[in-house]
C-alpha atoms as a printed R data frame, in Angstrom:
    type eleno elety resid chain resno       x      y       z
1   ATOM     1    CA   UNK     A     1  10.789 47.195 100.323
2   ATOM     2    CA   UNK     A     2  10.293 43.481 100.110
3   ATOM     3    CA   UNK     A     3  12.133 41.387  98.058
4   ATOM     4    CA   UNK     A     4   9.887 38.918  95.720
5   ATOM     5    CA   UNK     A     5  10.799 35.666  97.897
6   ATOM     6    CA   UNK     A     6   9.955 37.448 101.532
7   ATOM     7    CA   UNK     A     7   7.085 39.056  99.457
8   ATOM     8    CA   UNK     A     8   5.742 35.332  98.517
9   ATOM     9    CA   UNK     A     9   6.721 34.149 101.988
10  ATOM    10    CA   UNK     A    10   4.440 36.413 104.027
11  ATOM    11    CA   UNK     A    11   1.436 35.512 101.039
12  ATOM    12    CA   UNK     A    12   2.196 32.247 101.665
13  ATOM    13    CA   UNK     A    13   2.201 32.400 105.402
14  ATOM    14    CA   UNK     A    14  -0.828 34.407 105.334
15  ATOM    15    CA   UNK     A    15  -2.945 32.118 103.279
16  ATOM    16    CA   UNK     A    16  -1.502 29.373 105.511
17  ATOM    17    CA   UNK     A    17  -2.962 31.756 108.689
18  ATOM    18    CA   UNK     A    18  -6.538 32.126 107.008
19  ATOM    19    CA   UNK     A    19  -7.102 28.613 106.149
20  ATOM    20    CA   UNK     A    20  -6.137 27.818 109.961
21  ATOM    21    CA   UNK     A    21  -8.481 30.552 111.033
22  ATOM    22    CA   UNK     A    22 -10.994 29.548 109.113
23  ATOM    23    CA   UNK     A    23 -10.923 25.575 109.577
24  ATOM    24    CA   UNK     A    24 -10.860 27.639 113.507
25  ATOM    25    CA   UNK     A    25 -14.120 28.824 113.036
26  ATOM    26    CA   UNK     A    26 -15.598 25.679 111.338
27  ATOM    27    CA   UNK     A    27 -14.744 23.499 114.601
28  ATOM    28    CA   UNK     A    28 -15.809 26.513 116.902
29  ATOM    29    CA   UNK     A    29 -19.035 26.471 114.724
30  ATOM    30    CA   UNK     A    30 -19.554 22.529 115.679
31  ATOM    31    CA   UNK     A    31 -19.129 23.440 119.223
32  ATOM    32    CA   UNK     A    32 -22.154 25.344 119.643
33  ATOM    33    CA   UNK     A    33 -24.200 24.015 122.096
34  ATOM    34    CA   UNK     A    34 -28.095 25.134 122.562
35  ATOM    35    CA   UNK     A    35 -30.544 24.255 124.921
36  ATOM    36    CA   UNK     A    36 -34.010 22.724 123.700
37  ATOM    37    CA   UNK     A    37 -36.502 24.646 122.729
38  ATOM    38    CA   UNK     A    38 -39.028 22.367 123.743
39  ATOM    39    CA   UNK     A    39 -37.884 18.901 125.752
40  ATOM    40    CA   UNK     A    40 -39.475 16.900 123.083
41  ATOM    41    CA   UNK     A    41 -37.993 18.199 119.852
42  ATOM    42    CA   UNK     A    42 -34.889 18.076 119.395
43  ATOM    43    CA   UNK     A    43 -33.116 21.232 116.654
44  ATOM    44    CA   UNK     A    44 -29.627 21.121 115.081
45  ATOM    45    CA   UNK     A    45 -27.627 23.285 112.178
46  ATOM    46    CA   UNK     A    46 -24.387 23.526 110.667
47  ATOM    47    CA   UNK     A    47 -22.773 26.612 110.055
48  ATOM    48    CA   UNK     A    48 -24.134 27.175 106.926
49  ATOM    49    CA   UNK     A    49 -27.697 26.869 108.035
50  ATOM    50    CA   UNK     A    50 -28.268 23.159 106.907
51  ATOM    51    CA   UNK     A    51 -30.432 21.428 109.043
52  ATOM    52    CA   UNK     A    52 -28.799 18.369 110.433
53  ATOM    53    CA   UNK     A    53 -30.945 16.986 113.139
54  ATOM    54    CA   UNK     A    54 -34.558 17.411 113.711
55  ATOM    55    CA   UNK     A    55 -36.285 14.803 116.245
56  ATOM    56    CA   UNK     A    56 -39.638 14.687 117.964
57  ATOM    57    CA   UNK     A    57 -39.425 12.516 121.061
58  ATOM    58    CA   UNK     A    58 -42.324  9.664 120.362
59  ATOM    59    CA   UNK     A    59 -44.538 10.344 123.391
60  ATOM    60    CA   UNK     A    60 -44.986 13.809 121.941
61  ATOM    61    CA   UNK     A    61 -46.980 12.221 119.103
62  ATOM    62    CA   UNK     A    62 -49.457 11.049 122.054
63  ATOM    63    CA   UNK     A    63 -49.237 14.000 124.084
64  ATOM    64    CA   UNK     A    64 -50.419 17.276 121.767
65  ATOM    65    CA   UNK     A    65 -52.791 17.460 119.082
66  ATOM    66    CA   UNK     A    66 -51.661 17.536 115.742
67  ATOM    67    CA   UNK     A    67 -51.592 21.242 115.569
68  ATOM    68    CA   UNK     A    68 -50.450 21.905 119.117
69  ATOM    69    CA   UNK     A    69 -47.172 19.249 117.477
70  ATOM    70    CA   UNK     A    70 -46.928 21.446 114.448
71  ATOM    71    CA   UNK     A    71 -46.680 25.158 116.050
72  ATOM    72    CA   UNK     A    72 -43.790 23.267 118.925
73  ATOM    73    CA   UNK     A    73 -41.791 22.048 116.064
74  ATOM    74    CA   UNK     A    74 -41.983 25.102 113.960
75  ATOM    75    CA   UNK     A    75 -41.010 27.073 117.096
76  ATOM    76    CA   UNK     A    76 -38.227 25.344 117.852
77  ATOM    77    CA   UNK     A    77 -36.987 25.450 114.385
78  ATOM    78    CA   UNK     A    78 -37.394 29.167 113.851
79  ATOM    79    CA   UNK     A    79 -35.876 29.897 117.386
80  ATOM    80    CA   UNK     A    80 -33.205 27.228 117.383
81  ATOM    81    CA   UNK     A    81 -32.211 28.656 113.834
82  ATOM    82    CA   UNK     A    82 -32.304 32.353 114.979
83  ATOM    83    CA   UNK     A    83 -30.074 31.613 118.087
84  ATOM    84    CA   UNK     A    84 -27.619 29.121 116.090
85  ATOM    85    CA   UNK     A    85 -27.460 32.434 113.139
86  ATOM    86    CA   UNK     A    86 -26.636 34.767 115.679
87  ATOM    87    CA   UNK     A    87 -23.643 32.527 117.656
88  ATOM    88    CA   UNK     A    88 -22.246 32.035 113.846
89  ATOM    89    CA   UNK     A    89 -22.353 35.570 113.099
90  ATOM    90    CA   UNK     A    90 -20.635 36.433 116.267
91  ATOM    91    CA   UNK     A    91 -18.299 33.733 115.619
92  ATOM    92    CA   UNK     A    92 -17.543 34.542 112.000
93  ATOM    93    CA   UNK     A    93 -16.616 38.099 113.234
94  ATOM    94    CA   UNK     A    94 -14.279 36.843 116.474
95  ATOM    95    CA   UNK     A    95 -12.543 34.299 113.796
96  ATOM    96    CA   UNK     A    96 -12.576 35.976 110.126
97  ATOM    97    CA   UNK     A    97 -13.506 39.620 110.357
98  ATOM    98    CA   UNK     A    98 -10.595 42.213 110.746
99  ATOM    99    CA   UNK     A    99 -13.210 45.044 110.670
100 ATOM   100    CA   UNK     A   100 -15.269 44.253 113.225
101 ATOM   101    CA   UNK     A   101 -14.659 45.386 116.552
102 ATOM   102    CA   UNK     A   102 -15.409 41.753 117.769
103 ATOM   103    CA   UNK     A   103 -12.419 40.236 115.923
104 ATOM   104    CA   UNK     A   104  -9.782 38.730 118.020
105 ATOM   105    CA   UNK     A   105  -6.713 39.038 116.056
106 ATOM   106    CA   UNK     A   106  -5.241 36.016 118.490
107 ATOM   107    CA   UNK     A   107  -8.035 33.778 118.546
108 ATOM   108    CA   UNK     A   108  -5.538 31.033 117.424
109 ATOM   109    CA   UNK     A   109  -2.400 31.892 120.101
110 ATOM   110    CA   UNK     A   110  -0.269 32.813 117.631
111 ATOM   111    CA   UNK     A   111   0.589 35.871 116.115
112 ATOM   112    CA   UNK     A   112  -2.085 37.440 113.924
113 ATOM   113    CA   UNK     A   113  -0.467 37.416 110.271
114 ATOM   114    CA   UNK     A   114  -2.104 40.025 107.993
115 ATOM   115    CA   UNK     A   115  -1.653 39.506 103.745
116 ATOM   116    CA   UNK     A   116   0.614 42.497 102.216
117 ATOM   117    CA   UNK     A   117  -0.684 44.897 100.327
């Protein structure tokens, strides 16, 4: 049986495990690196699905019709988005999901620290 101060100490260096797990997954998450779509739109998200960059190269404005433009871009939005969903969900479970059988318990190179019960 734990006493309360190594019972505290393993919270607190469990929380402290988490939060670097988690801040693990957030840069892994900014690493993700997709090819184009299409070569003259360019697609980005964060990891929670935000849309953070969306450009059309200018020469595509000259080279497709207005509705040929409009089914590339939604295209590489819905795809972009699908692929970027799927390397954050296999992410999320490497980094922060014990019960998946893709979690890496020493993703970090230290020690995998679970809470007590």
């Amino acid at each position: 049986m734990m006493s309360d101060d190594e019972y505290v100490a393993r919270v607190e260096d469990g929380i402290a495990h988490w939060r670097a797990r988690n801040r693990a997954w957030m840069d892994a998450c900014e690493k993700i690196a997709l090819d184009q779509v299409h070569p003259d739109v360019t697609v980005r998200f964060d990891e929670n699905g935000d849309l953070t960059v969306f450009e059309v190269d200018d020469d595509a404005l000259h080279k497709y019709t207005n509705t040929e433009l409009e089914q590339i871009m939604t295209d590489a939005l819905r795809q972009t988005r699908a692929r970027f969903a799927d390397q954050v969900r296999n992410l999320y479970a490497e980094y922060l999901s014990p019960g998946d059988p893709r979690f890496k318990p020493d993703v970090l190179g230290v020690p995998y620290v679970e809470l007590p019960d």
